[in-house]
N, C-alpha and C positions, 0 to 999 in steps of 0.2 A: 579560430573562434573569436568573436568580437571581444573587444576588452571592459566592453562593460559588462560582460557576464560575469567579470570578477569581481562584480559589485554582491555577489550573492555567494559571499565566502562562511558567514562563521553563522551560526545559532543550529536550530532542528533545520530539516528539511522545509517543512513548510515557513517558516520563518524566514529560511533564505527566498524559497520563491517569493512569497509576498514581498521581501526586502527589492529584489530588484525591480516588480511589477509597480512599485513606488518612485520609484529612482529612475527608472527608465529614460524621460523625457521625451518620449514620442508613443506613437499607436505601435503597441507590440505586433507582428503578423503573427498565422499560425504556424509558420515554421521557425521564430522566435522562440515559440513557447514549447512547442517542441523538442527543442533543444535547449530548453532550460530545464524542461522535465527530465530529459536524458540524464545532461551535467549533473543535475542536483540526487533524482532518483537511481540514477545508472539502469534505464533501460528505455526502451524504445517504439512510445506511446504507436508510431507510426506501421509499426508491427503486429499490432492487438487487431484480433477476428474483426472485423464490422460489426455494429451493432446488425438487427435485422428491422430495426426502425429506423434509426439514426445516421445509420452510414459508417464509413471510417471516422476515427481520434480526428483527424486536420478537418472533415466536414463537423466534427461534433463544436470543435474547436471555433473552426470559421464563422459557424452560424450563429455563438455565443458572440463572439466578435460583432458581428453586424445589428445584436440585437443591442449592444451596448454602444454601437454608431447612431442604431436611429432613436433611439431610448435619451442619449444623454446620459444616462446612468442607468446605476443597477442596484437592487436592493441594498447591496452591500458596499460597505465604502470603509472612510476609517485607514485602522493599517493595516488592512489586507486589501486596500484598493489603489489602484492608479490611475491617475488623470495624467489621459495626452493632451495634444494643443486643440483637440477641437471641443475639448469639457467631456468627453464619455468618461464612465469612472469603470474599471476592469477588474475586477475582483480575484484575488488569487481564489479564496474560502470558496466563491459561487462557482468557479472554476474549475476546482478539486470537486465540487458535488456534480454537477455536471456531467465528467467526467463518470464518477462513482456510479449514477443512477445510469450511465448509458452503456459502462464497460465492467461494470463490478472490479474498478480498481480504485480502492478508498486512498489516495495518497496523503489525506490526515494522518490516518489509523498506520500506514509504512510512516511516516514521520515518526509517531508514538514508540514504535517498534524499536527503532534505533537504538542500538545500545541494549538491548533486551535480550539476548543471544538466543534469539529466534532465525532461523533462514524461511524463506519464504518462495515456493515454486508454484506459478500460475499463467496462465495464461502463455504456456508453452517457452516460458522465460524466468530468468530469475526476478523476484520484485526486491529482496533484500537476501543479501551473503555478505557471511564472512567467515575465515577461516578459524576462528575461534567459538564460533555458534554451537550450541549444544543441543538443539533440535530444531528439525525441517519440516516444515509446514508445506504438505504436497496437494496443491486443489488437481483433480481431472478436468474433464472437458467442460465447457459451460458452468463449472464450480459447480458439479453437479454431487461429487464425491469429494471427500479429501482422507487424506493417511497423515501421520505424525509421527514421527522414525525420531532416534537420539543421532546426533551425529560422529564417524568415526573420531571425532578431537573428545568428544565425548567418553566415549567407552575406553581411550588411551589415556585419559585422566582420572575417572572416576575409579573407586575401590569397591560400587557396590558390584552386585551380579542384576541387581532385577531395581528395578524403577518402585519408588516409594509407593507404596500402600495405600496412602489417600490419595493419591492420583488417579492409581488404580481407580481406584471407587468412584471418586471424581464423573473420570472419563467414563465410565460406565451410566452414571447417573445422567451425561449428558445424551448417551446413547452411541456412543464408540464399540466396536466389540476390538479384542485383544487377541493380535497376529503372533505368538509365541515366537513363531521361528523367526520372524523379523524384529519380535520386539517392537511393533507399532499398532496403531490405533488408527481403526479403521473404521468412516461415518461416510453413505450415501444417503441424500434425500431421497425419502419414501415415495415422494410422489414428483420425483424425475426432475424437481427444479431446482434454482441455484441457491446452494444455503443462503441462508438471510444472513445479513450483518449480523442480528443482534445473537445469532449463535457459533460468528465467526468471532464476535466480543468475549463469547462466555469462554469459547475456547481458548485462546487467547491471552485470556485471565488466569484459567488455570494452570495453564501453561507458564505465566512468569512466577506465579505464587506459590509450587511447584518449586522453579529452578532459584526463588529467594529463600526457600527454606531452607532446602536439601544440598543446592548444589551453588552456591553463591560465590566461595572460595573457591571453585575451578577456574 
């Protein structure tokens, strides 16, 4: 692995990426960034379904590339952008949205996460683990569905038997229905497409406001 990708050691995730897309000193390619999203996210942008507009991640990539060759720049600059030697400016921010609107992988929102003891399974891969996590975030296919389970480090720590009451209701009110025998929560879109962010947000939300109230000291 090149040595300057240890230029992208300490802050959130996003932070580091931005930090080395600054530092760089040349035109990143797209198997640079590839492998920056690996190192920093731990998994494997070159992996994910193809868009059915867009192409694979490296075409999504590449084209983002070229259009910040012939552009000169791009909306976004500042400290989420890098300028190589021929003046284009690369935006980590533009980037990650990019990416988002072409793969439905927000890697803002997995920055956000970190440290949240949230696990996260999509797109047929892990997006964020650790062995200390107290609940797994399972999208299906196309993030057409997702479940919400507590995790075994979970239930080997905890002294309740049943998951807090306003969650319950919570997760009802968002439109979950409640798997007893698994103990999870379980939401398909009604009309067959990919939940939207802003109720992958809500969820989310409840999900840390939940594990701050109840379960903080595990």
């Amino acid at each position: 692995m090149p040595k300057e990708f240890e230029r992208a050691a300490l802050g959130t995730k996003a932070e580091r990426m931005d930090r080395w897309m600054r530092t760089v000193g040349r035109r990143p390619s797209a198997s640079d960034l590839i492998q920056l999203i690996e190192l920093i996210y731990g998994f494997d942008m070159d992996t994910l379904p193809a868009s059915p507009t867009q192409g694979s991640a490296r075409e999504v990539i590449e084209g983002y590339l070229e259009e910040c060759d012939s552009s000169g720049s791009t909306g976004s600059s500042g400290s989420s952008g890098s300028s190589d030697l021929s003046g284009s400016s690369i935006s980590g921010r533009e980037l990650r949205q990019r990416l988002n609107l072409a793969f439905g992988v927000n890697l803002d929102a997995l920055s956000a996460l970190e440290g949240e003891r949230i696990s996260l399974y999509s797109k047929n891969q892990w997006m964020l683990r650790d062995d200390t996590d107290l609940f797994i975030v399972h999208t299906g296919k196309g993030d057409v569905d997702v479940r919400i389970y507590p995790t075994p480090y979970f239930w080997l720590r905890t002294k309740a038997e049943a998951l807090p009451d306003d969650f319950m209701h919570d997760m009802l009110i968002l439109g979950y229905d409640f798997d007893e025998g698994t103990s999870s929560h379980y939401y398909c879109s009604p009309g067959g497409e990919a939940v939207p962010d802003e109720f992958k947000g809500k969820t989310i939300h409840t999900l840390r406001r939940m594990i701050a109230r109840s379960f903080s000291g595990l």
